[in-house]
N, C-alpha and C positions, 0 to 999 in steps of 0.2 A: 231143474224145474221141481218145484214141489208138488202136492199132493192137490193143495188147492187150486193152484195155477194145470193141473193137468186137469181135475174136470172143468177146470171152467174152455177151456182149448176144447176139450172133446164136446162140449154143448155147445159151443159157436159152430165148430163142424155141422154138428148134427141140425142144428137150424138153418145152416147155410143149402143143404144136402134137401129139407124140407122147403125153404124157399124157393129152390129153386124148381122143384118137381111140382110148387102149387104154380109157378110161371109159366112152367109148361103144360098145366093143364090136368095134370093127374086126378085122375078121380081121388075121392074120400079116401074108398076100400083099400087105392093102394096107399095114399096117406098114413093110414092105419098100421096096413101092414110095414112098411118104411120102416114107422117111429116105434112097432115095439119090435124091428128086427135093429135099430142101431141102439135102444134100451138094451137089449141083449150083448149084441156085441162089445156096449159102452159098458158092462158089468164083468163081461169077463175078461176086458183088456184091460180094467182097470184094475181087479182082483191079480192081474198079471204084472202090467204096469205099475203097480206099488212096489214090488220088490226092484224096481230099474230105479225110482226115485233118490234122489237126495236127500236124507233128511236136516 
């Protein structure tokens, strides 16, 4: 996998992760908080995740 194919994998997750929480009702607040805790995570796994890549 490369570099591109790996964010673009971790953004489908993370929308899937978002759709599904706005299906089930979630408020805004936690929306909010959600999307900048999988920003987070999506930055430093992928800070991590590059040295695992193929180039």
């Amino acid at each position: 996998m490369n570099s591109v194919d790996l964010i673009r994998e971790s953004e489908e997750i993370g929308n899937k992760i978002l759709e599904i929480m706005q299906k089930s009702g979630c408020s805004f607040e936690d929306l909010e908080k959600v999307s900048t805790m999988l920003t987070n995570v999506y930055l430093c796994g992928f800070e991590v995740g590059k040295r695992c890549v193929v180039k």
